[in-house]
N, C-alpha and C positions, 0 to 999 in steps of 0.2 A: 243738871246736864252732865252727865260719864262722859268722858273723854277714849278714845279707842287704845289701849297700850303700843307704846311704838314698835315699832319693827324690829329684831334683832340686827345688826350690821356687821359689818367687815371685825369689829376688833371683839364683840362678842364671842365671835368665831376664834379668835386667836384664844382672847383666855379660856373657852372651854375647851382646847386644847391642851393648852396650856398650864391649865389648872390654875397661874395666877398672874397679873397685871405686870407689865414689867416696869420695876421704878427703880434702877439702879445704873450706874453708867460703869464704862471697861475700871476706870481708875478704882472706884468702891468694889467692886470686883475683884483686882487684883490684889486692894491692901486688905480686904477680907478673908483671903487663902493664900495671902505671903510671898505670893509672886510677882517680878517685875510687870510693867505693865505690856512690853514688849513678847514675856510668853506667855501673859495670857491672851497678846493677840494672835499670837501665833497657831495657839491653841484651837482657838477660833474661827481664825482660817481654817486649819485642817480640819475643822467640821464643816468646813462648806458654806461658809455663811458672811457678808461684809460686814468688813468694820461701820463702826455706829459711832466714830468718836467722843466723846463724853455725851452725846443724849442718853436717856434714858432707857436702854434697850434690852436691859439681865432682868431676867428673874431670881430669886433666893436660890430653885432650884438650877439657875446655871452656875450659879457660887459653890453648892455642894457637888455638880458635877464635875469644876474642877478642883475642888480642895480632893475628891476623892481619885483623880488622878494625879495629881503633885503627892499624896499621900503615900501613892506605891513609889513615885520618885524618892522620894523622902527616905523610905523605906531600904531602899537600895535594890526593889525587887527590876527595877527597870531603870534607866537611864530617862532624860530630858526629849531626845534625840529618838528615841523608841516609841516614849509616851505619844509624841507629833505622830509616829507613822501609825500606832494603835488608833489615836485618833483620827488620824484622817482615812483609815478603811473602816471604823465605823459611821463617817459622816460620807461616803459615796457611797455606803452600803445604803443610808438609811435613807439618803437622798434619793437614789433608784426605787426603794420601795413603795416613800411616801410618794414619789408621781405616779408609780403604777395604781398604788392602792387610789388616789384620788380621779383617776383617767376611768377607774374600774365602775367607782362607785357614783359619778356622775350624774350617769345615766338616772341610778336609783332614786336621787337627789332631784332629777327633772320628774318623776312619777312621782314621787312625793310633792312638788310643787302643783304637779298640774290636778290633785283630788280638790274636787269642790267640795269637799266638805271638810277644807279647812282652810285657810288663811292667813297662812305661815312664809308664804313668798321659797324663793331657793336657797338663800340665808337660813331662815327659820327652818325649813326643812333639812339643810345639812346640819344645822346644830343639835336636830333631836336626831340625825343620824348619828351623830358624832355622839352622842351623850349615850346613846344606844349599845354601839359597838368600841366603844375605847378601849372600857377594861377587859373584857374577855379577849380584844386582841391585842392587849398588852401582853396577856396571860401565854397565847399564845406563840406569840415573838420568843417570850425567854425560853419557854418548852423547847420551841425548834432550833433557834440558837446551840440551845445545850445539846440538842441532838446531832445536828451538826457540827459541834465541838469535838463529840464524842468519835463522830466517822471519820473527822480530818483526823485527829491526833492518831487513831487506828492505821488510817490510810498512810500517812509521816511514815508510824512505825514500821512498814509493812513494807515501803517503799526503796527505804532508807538503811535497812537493816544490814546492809552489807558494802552501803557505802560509806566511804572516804569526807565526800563533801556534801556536806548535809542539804546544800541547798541543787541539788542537781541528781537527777533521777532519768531512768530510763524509761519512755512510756510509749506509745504509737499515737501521736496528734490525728486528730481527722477536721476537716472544713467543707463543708456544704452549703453550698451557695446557690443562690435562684438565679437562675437564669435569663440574663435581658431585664434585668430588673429596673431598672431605668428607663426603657423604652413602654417597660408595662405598665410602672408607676405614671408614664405619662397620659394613659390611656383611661387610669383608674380613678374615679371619683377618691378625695381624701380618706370619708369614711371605707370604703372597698380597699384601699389599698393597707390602712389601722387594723381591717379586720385578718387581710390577708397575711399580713406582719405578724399579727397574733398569733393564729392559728401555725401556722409553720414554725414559730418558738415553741407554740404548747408543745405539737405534736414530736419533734425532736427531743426537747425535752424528758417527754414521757418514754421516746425509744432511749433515749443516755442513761437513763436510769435503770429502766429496767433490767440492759444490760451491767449493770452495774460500773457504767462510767459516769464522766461527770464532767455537766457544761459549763464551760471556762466563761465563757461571753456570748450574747449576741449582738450582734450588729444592724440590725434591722434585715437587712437581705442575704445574711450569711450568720451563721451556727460555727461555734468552733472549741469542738471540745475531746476528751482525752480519756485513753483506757491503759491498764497496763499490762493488757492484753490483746496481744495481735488478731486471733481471732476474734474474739469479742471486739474489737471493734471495727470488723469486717461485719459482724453482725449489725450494729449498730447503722454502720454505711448500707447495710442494704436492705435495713427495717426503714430506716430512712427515703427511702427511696421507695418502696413500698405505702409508705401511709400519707406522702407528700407526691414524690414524684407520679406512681401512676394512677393520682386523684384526679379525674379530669377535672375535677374545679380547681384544680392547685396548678402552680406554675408547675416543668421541667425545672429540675433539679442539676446539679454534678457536684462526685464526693473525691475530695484526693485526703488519701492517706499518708504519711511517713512518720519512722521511729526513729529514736536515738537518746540523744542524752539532751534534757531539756531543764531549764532552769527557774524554780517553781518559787513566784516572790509575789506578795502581796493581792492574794487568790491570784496571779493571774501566770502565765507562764511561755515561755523566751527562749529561743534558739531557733536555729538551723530547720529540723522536723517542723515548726510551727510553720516558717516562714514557705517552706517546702511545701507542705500540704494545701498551702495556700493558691500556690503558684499552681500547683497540678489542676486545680480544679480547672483552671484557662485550658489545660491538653484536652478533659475527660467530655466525652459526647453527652447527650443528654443522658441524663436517668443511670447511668454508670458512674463507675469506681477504677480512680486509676490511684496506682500503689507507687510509693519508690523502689528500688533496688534491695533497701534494707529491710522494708516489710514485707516483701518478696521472701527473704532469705528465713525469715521469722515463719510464716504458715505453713503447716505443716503439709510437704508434698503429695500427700495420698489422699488430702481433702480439698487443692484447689488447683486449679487449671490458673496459669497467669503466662500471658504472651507479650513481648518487648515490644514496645510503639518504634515508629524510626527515631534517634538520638534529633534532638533539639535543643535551642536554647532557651534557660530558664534565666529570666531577670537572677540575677544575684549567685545563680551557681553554675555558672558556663553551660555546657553540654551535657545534657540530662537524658537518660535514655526510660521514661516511664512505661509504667506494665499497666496492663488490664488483668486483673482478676475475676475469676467465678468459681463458686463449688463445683469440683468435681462430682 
């Protein structure tokens, strides 16, 4: 009498991830790559992950990951203090990706479980997903990686070039925000509203880009991202609002813009303009673009019509007198 092979489970799943078992604890760990045990907790954290106290929780490959960052310390190409902040934007980065890639591919995982003609449960069916797509999208992680290495460090130089403080640049912020978002989302079935969140990243997304800016973050019910060009990202605010706002399946929209000197750390970026562009969007009516004072001053007058709202106030900058903008 055969017996039916078991089921793959929970932890099959990790190691083929993984590629192997973990049987090592933080302490063998650290005396394996010469660090106290305190930064390799540290380390740790800044990957985004809790502490495991002496169980069993490392892989070989978590010992090489950080012997090969104590290495650059080592090195003197980096400091202690550096290595933590390098680490910890690679563990938000990768933590963001691995939920979306898994939110993405679920579904796939559910049509793979539900084919009768086979009998692999949704375990079974993500592990031959997984075994499927690992390494081509490893392959392509590093590719894209490297490719967006190569456009920041261009963009740095580009920016940077004729300033003083390296960490502070002038650019024109923009923020886009859906409207009533709360009162919609209360209205929306969860998946409707997953889907709607989707679509509104993709599509802004696809307008930052093309214009050749570039999206700082989303938030779920607001976009908020940067050009360092005023015009272009007037474009941007009203491609936006074209392929979102006047979608009648799409919510109303409002874009506020402002420029100035803003301070770009850790992808993400800080000042006044950000805070600004934010706050406008509460002035701008639906499916419009309201600008501050300074991006006003930036477009150039014989391509746009811009008229002063009445002065109000703005959380955080007194008496704000915003514009509305349109091509001439």
């Amino acid at each position: 009498m055969t017996t039916e092979p078991d089921r793959p489970g929970p932890d099959d799943l990790e190691r083929a991830i993984l590629g192997e078992t973990p049987e090592l604890n933080a302490l063998e760990v650290a005396e394996a790559t010469g660090v106290t045990l305190e930064e390799a907790r540290r380390l740790w954290r800044a990957l985004g992950f809790p502490e495991h106290g002496l169980e069993n929780a490392y892989t070989d490959a978590d010992t090489e990951a950080l012997s090969t960052m104590i290495s650059a310390v080592r090195a003197d190409l980096i400091d202690f203090d550096l290595a933590v902040n390098l680490t910890r934007a690679v563990g938000q980065t990768m933590a963001r990706l691995a939920d979306w890639e898994v939110s993405t591919l679920v579904s796939r995982v559910d049509d793979l479980a539900s084919d009768p003609t086979t009998d692999e449960g949704r375990t079974g069916s993500a592990l031959r997903l997984i075994e499927q797509i690992k390494d081509p999208f490893e392959e392509l992680l590093v590719y894209v990686w490297r490719r967006h290495l190569a456009a920041a460090v261009a963009r740095v130089e580009a920016l940077r070039a004729n300033e003083e403080d390296l960490n502070t640049v002038q650019l024109t912020v923009g923020f886009a925000d859906i409207v009533s978002f709360t009162a919609l989302s209360n209205r929306l079935t969860e998946e409707r509203i997953g889907d709607l969140v989707e679509i509104f990243e993709s599509r802004c997304a696809d307008v930052v880009t093309t214009q050749g800016g570039r999206v700082i973050k989303s938030i779920g019910d607001s976009v908020l991202f940067v050009s360092d060009d005023p015009v272009r990202a007037y474009d941007i605010a009203e491609g936006i609002i074209n392929v979102v706002g006047r979608d009648s399946r799409m919510p109303d929209i409002r874009l506020g813009l402002a420029s100035g000197a803003v301070v770009m750390r850790l992808g993400d970026v800080f000042g006044p303009p950000v805070n600004l562009a934010a706050r406008l969007t509460a002035v701008a009516r639906r499916n419009r673009i309201i600008i501050d004072a300074t991006t006003a001053d930036l477009l150039p007058e014989d391509e746009f019509e811009t008229r002063r709202l009445p002065a109000r106030p703005v959380r955080g900058f007194g008496i704000v007198e915003p514009l509305t903008v349109r091509r001439a």
